[in-house]
RODO-21162 format. One record per residue (C-alpha): residue number from 1; residue in three letters; y negated, z negated, x. Coordinates in Angstrom, 2 decimals, decimal comma, padded with zeros to 5 digits, m for minus. Example, Ala and Ser with C-alpha at 12.3 -4.5 7.8 and 13.67 -1.06 7.14 Angstrom:
BEGIN
<r num="1" residuo="ALA" py="004,50" pz="m007,80" px="012,30"/>
<r num="2" residuo="SER" py="001,06" pz="m007,14" px="013,67"/>
This chain:
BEGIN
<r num="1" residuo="UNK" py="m017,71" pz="m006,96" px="m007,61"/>
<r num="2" residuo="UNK" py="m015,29" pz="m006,54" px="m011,13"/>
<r num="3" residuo="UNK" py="m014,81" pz="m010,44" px="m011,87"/>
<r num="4" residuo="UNK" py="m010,66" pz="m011,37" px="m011,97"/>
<r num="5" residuo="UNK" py="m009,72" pz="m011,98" px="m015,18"/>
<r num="6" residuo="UNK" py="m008,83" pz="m015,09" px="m017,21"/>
<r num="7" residuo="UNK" py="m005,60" pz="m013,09" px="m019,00"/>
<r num="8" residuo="UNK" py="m003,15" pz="m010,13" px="m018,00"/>
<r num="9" residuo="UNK" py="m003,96" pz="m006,26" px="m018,38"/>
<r num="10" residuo="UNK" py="m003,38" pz="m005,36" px="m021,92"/>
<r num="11" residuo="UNK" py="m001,13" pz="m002,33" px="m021,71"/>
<r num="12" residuo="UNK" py="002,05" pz="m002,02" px="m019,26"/>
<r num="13" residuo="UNK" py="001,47" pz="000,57" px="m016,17"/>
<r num="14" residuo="UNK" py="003,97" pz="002,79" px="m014,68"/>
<r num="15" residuo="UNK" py="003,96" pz="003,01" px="m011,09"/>
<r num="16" residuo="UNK" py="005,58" pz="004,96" px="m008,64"/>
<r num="17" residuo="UNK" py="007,21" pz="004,27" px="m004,93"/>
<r num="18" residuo="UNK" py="007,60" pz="006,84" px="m002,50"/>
<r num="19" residuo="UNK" py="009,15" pz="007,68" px="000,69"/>
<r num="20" residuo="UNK" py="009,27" pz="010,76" px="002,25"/>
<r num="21" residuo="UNK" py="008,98" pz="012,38" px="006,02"/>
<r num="22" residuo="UNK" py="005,49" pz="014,20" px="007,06"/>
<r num="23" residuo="UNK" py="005,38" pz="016,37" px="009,78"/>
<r num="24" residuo="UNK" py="003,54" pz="015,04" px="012,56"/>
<r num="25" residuo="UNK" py="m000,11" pz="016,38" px="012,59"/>
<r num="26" residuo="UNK" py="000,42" pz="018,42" px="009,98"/>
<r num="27" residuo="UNK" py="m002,10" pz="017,40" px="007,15"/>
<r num="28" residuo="UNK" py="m002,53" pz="020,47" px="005,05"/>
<r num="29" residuo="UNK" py="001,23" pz="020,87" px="005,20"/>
<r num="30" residuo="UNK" py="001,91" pz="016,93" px="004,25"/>
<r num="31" residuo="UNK" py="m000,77" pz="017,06" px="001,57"/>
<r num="32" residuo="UNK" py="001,41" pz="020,03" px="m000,39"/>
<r num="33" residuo="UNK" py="004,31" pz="018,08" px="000,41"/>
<r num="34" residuo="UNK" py="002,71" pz="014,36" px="m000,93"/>
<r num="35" residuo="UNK" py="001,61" pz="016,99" px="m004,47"/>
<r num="36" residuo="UNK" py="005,09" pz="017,79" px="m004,86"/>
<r num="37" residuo="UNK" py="006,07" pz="014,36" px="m004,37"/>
<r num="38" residuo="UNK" py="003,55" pz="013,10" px="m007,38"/>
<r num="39" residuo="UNK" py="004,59" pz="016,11" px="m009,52"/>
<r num="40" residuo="UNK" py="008,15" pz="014,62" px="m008,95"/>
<r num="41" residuo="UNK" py="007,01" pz="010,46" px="m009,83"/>
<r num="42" residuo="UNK" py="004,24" pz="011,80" px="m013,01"/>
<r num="43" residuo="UNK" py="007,68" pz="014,03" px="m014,50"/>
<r num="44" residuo="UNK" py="009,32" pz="010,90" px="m014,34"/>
<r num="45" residuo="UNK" py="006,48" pz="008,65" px="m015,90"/>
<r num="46" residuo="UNK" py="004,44" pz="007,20" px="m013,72"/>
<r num="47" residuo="UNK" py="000,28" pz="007,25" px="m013,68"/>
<r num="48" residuo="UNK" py="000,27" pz="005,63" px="m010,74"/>
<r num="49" residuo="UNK" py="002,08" pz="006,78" px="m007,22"/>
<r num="50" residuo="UNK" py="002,06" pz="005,07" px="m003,88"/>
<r num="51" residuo="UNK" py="002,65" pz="007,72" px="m000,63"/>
<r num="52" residuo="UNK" py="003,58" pz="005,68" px="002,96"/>
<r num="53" residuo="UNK" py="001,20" pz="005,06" px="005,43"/>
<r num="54" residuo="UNK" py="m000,57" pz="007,40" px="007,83"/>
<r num="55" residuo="UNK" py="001,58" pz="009,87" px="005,33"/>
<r num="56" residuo="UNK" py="m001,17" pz="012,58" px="006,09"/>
<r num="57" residuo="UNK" py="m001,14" pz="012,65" px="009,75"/>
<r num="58" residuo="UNK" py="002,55" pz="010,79" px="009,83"/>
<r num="59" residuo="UNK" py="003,39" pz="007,67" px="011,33"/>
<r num="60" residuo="UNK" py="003,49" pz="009,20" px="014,99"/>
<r num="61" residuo="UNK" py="001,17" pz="007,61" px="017,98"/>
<r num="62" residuo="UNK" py="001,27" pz="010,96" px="019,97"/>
<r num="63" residuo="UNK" py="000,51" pz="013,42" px="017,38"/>
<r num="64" residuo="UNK" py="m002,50" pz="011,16" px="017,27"/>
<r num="65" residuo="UNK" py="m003,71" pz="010,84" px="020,22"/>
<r num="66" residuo="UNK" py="m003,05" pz="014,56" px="021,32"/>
<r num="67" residuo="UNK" py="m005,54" pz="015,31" px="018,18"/>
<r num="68" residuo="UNK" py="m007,44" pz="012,40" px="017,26"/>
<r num="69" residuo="UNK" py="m010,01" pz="014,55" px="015,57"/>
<r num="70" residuo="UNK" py="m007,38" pz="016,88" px="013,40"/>
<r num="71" residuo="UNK" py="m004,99" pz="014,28" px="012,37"/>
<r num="72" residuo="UNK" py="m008,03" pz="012,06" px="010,84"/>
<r num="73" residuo="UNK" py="m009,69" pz="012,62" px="007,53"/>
<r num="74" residuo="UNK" py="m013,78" pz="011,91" px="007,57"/>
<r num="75" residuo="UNK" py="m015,38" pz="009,46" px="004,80"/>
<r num="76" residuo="UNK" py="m019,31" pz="009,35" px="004,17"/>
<r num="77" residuo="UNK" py="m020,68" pz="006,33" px="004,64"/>
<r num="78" residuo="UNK" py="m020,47" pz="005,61" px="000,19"/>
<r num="79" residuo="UNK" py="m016,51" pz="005,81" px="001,25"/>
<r num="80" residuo="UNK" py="m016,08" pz="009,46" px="m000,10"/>
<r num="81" residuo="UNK" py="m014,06" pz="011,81" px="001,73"/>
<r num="82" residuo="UNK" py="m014,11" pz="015,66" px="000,78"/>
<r num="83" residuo="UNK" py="m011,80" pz="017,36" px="003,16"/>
<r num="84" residuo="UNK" py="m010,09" pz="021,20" px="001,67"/>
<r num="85" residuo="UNK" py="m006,59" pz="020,16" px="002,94"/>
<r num="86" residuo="UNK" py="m006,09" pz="017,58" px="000,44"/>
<r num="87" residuo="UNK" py="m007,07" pz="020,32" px="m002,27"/>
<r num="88" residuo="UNK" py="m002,93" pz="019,73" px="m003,80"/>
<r num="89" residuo="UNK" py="m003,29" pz="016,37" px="m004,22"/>
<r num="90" residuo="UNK" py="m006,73" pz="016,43" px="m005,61"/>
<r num="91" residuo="UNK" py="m005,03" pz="018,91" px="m007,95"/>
<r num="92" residuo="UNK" py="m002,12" pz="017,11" px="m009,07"/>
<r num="93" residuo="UNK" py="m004,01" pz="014,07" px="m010,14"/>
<r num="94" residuo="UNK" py="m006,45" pz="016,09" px="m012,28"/>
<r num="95" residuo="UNK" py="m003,22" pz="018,01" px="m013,65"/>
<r num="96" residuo="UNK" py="m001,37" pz="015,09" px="m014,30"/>
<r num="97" residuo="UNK" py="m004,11" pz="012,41" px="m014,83"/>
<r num="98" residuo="UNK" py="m002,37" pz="010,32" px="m012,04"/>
<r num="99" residuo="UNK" py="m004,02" pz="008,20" px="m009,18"/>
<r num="100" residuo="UNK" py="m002,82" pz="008,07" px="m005,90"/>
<r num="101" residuo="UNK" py="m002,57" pz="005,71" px="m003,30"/>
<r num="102" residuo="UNK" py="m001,55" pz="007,15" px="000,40"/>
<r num="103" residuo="UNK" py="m002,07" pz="006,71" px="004,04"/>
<r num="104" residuo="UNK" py="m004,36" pz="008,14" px="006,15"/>
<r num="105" residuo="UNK" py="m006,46" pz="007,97" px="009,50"/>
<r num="106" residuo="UNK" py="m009,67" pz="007,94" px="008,21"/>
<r num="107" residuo="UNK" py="m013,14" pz="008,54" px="010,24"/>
<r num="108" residuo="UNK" py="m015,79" pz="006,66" px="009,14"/>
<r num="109" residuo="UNK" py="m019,37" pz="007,86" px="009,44"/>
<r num="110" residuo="UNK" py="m019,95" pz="004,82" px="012,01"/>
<r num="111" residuo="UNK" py="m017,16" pz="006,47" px="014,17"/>
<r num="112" residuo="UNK" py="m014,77" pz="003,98" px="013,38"/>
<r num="113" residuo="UNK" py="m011,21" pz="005,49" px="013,10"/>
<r num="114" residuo="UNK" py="m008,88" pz="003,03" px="010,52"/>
<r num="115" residuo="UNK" py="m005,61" pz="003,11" px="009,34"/>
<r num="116" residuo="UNK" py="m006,62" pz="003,32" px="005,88"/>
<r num="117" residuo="UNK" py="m005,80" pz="003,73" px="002,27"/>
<r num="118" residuo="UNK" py="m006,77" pz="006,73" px="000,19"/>
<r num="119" residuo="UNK" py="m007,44" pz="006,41" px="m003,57"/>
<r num="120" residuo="UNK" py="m006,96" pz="009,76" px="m005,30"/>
<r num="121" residuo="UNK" py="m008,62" pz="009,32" px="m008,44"/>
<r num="122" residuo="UNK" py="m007,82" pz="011,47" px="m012,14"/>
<r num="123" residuo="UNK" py="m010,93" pz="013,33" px="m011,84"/>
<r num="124" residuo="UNK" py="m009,90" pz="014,56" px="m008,04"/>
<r num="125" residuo="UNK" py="m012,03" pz="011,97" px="m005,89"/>
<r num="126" residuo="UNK" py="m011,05" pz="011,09" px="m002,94"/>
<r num="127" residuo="UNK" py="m011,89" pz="007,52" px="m001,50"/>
<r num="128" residuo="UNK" py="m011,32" pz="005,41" px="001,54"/>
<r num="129" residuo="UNK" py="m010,36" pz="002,56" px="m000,17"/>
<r num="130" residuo="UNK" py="m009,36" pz="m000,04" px="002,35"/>
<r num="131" residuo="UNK" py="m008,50" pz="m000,79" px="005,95"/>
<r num="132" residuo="UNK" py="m005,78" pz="m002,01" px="007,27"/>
<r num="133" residuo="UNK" py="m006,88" pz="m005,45" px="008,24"/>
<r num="134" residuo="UNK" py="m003,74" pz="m006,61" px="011,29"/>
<r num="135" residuo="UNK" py="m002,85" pz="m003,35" px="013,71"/>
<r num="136" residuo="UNK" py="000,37" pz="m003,85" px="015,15"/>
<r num="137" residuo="UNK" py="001,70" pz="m003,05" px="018,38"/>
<r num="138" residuo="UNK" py="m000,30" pz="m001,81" px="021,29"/>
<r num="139" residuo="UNK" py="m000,38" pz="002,14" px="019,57"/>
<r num="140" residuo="UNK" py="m002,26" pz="001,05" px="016,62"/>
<r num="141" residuo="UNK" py="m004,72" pz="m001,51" px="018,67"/>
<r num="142" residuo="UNK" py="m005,25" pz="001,58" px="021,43"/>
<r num="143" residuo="UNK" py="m006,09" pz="003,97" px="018,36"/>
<r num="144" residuo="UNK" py="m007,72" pz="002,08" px="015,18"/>
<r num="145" residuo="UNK" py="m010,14" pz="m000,53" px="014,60"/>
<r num="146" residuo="UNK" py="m009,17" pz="m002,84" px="012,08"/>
<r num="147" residuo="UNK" py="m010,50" pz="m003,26" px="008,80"/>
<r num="148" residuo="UNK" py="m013,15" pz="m005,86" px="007,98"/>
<r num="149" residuo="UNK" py="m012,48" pz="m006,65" px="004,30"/>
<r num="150" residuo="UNK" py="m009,89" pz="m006,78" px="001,73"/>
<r num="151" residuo="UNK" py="m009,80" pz="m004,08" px="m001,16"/>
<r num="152" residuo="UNK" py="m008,91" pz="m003,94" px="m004,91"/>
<r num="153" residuo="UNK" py="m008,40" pz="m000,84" px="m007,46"/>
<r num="154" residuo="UNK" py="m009,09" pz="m001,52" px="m010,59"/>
<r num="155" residuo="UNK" py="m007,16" pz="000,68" px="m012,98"/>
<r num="156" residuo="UNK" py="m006,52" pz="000,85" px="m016,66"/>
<r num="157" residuo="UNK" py="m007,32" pz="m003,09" px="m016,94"/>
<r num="158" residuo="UNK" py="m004,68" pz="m004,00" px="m013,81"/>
<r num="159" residuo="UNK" py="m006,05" pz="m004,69" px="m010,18"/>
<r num="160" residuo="UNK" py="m004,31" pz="m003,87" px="m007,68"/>
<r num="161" residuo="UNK" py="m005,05" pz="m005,42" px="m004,22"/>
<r num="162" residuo="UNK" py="m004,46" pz="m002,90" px="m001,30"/>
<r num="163" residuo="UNK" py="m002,81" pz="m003,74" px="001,99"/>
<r num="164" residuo="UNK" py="m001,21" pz="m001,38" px="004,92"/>
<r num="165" residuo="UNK" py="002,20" pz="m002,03" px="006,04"/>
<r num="166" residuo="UNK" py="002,00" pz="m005,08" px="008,58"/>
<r num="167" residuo="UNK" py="m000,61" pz="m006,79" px="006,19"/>
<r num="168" residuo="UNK" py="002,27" pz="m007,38" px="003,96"/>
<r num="169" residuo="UNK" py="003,46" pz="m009,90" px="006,46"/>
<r num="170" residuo="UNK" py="000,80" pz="m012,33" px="006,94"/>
<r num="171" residuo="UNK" py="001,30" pz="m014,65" px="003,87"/>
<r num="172" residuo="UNK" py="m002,42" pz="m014,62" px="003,38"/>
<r num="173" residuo="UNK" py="m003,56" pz="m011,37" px="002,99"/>
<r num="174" residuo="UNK" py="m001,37" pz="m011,40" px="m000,15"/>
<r num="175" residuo="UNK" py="m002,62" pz="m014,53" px="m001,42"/>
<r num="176" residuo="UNK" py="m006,53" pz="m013,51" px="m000,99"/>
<r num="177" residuo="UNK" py="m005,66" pz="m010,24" px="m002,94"/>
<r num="178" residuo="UNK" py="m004,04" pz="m012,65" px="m006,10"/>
<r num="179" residuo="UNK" py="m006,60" pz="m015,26" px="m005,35"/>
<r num="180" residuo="UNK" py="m009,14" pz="m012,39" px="m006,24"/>
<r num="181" residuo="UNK" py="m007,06" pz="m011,82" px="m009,57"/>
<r num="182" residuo="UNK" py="m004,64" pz="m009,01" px="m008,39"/>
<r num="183" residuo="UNK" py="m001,74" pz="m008,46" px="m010,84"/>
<r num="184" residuo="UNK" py="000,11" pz="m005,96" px="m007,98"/>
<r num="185" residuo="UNK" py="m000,48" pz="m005,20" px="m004,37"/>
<r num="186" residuo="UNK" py="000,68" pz="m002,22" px="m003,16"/>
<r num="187" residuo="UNK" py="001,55" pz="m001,69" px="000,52"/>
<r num="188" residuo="UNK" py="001,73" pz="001,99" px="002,19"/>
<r num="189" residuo="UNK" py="004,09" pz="001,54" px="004,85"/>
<r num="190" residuo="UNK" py="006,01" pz="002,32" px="008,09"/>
<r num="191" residuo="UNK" py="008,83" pz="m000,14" px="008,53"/>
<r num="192" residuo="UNK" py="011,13" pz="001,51" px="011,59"/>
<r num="193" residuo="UNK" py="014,84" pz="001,53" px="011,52"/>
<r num="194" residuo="UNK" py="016,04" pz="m001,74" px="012,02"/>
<r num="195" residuo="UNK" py="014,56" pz="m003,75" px="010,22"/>
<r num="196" residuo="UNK" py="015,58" pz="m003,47" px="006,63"/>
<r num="197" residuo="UNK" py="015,97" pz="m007,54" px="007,13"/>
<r num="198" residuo="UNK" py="012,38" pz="m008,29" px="007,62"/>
<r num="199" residuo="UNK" py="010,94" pz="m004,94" px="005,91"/>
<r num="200" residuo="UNK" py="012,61" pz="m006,53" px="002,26"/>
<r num="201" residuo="UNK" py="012,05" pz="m010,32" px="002,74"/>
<r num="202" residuo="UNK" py="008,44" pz="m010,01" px="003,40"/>
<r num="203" residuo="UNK" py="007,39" pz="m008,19" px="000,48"/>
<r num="204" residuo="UNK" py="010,04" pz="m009,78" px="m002,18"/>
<r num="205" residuo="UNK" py="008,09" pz="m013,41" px="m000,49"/>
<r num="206" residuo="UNK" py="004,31" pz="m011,61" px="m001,25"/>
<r num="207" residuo="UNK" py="005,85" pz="m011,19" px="m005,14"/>
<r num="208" residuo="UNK" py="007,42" pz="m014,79" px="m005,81"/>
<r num="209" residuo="UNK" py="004,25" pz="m016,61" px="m003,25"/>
<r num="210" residuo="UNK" py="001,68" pz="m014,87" px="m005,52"/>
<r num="211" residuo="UNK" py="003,09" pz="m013,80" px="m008,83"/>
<r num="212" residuo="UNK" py="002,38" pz="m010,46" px="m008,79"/>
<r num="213" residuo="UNK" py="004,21" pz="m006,90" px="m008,60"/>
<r num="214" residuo="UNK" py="004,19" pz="m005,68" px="m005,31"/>
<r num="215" residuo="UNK" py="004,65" pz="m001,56" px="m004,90"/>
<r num="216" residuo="UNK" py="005,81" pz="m000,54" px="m001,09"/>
<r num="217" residuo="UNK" py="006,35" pz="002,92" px="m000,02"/>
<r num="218" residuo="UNK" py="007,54" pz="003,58" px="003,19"/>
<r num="219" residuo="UNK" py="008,40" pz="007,01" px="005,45"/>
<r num="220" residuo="UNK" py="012,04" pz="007,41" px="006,42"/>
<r num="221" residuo="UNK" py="013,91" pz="009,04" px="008,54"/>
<r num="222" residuo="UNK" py="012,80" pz="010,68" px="011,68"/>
<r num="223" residuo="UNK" py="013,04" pz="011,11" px="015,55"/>
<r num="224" residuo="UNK" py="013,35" pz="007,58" px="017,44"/>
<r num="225" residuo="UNK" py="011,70" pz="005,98" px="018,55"/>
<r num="226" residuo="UNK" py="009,58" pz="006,91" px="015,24"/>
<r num="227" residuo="UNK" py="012,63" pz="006,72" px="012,67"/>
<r num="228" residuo="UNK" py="011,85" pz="004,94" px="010,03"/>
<r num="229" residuo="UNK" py="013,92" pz="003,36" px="007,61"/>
<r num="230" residuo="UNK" py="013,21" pz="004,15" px="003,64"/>
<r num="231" residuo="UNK" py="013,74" pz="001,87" px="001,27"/>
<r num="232" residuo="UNK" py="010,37" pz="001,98" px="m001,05"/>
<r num="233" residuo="UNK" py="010,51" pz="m000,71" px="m003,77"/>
<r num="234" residuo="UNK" py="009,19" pz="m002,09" px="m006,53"/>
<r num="235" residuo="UNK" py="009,58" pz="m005,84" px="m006,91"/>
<r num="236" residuo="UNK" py="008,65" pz="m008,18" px="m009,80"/>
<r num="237" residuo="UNK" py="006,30" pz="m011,05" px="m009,86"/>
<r num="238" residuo="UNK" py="009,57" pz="m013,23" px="m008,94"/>
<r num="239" residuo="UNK" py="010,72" pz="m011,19" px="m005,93"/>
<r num="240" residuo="UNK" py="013,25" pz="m009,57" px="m008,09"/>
<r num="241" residuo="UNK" py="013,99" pz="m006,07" px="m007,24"/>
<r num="242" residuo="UNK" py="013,06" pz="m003,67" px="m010,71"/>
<r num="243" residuo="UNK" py="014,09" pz="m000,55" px="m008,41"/>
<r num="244" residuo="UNK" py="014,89" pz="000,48" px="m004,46"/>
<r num="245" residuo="UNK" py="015,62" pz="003,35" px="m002,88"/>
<r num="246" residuo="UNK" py="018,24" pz="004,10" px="000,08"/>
<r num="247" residuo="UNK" py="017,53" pz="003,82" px="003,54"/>
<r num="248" residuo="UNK" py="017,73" pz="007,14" px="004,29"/>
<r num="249" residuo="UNK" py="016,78" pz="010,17" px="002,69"/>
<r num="250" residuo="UNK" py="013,51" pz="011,62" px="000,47"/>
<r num="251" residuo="UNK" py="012,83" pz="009,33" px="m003,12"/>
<r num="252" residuo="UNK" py="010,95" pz="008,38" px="m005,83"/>
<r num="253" residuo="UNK" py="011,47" pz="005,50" px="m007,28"/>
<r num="254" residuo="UNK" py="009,84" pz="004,31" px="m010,73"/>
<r num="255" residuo="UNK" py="009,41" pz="001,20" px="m012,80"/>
<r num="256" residuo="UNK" py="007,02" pz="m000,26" px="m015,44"/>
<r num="257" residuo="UNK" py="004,84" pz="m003,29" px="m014,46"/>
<r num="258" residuo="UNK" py="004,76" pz="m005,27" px="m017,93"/>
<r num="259" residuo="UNK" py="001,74" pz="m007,32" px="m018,81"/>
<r num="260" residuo="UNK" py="004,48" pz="m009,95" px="m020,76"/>
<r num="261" residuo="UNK" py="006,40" pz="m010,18" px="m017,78"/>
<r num="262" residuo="UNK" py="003,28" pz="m011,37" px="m015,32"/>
<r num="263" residuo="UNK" py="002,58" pz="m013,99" px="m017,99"/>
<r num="264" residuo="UNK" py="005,89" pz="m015,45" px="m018,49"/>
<r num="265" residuo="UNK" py="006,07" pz="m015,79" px="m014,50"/>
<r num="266" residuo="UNK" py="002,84" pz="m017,00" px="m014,29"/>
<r num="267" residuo="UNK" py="003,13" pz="m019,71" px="m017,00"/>
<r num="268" residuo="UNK" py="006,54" pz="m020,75" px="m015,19"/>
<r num="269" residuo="UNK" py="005,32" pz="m020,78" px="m011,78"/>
<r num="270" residuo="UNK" py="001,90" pz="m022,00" px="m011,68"/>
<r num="271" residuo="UNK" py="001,79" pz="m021,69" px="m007,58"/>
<r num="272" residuo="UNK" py="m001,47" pz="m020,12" px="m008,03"/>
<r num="273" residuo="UNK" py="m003,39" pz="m022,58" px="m010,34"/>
<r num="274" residuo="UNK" py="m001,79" pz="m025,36" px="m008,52"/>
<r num="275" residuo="UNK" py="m002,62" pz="m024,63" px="m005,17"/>
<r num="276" residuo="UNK" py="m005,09" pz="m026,96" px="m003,14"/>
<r num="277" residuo="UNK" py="m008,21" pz="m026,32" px="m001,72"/>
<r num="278" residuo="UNK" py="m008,04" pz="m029,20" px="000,55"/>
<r num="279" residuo="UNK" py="m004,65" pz="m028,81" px="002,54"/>
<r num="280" residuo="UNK" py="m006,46" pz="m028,69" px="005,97"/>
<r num="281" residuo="UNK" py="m006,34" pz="m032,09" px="008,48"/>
<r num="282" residuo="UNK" py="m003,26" pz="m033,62" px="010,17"/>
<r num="283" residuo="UNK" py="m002,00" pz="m037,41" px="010,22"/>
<r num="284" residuo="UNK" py="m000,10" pz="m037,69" px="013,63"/>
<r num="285" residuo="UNK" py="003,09" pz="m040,16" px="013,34"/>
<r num="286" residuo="UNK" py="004,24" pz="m041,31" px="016,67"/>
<r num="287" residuo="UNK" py="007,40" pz="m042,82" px="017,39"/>
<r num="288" residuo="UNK" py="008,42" pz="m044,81" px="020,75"/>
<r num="289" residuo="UNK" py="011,51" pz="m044,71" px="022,58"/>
């Protein structure tokens, strides 16, 4: 395992949020769509791009479990997956020297099926990165099993811990990504409409609780009771918003994580350093009457 480091990356990194609507089952089809969709973030800067979760399949229960097989991308058991329907996006990153980070129901060569994250890589390799770790609702726990360890990519000197949607809301799985030295964690989502609320709060908490970027793309829009609510973000290692898109409608939204910046935070708000290792116990006070 790549040691976290005692300092920040040494060169800023421009990343990419997006949120867009697949077509339910359609994976060759959402693959050309997710190309166009890093053609559109690497035109406007960015050499790294973050698609929603499930975005191959789409965020839709039925479509997967009327085709469990089709909807589902297979990974060897070294993680690799070499499927010909994700031929655009393997494209796009070798055009554009880009990685990508995307959603996906992914097979694994035990038979386990995950709600995972894909890491496109510059050269065109696909990998099944991570797992998402907490399914929610009785859909995901009927369809996936959940992940069994955390995951980090380790690009251009930054790394990047990797969570799926409802990870981002357990205070921990945020903290074990910075504990393990992540300067970002970026979140594939699918927040539903109605609740923008919770959707922003979480994620702005995982920046300021950890000091560290956080980069959430969701998928928007939609048929309810799958309509789902936009919004992809990029927040700053105080839970400042750098850029957000509306809650409706296809975007890209861009912004550069800056090595200075992480510093400065983290030399103002030491949460990480000061945190204790021995917070467990209780002393009970009782009071009569």
């Amino acid at each position: 395992m790549t040691q976290p480091p005692a300092t920040a990356p040494d060169s800023p990194l421009t990343v990419a949020a997006v949120q867009a609507r697949p077509v339910p089952g359609d994976v060759a089809g959402n693959a050309a769509t997710g190309a166009g969709l890093v053609g559109r973030a690497t035109a406007a800067g960015a050499t790294l791009v973050v698609l929603p979760e499930l975005f191959l399949s789409a965020y839709h229960p039925p479509a997967l479990r009327a085709d469990p097989a089709g909807t589902a991308v297979a990974a060897d058991e070294a993680g690799r997956v070499d499927d010909a329907r994700l031929d655009p996006l393997r494209a796009v990153a070798r055009e554009q020297r880009a990685v990508v980070v995307l959603g996906a129901a992914v097979r694994h060569a035990d038979g386990r099926l995950a709600c995972g994250a894909l890491v496109v890589g510059r050269t065109g390799e696909v990998t099944a990165a991570y797992d998402k770790q907490h399914l929610w609702g009785p859909d995901e726990n009927e369809l996936f099993t959940p992940g069994r360890q955390g995951g980090t990519l380790v690009l251009d000197g930054w790394r990047l811990g990797l969570g799926v949607c409802y990870d981002g809301c357990f205070p921990e799985h945020g903290r074990a990504a910075a504990v393990d030295g992540a300067h970002a964690y970026l979140c594939p989502s699918g927040y539903l409409a109605g609740s923008e609320h919770r959707r922003d709060l979480y994620y702005r908490a995982r920046a300021l609780d950890n000091t560290m970027y956080v980069v959430f793309a969701n998928s928007v829009d939609g048929a309810d009771p799958w309509r789902f609510n936009g919004g992809a973000a990029i927040w700053d290692p105080e839970g400042r918003t750098l850029e957000q898109a509306p809650d409706t409608g296809t975007a890209v939204v861009t912004a550069v994580l800056d090595p200075a910046e992480l510093t400065r935070v983290r030399s103002a708000h030491s949460m990480l350093a000061d945190r204790r290792a021995d917070q467990g116990g209780r002393r009970y006070v009782s009071v009569a009457g």
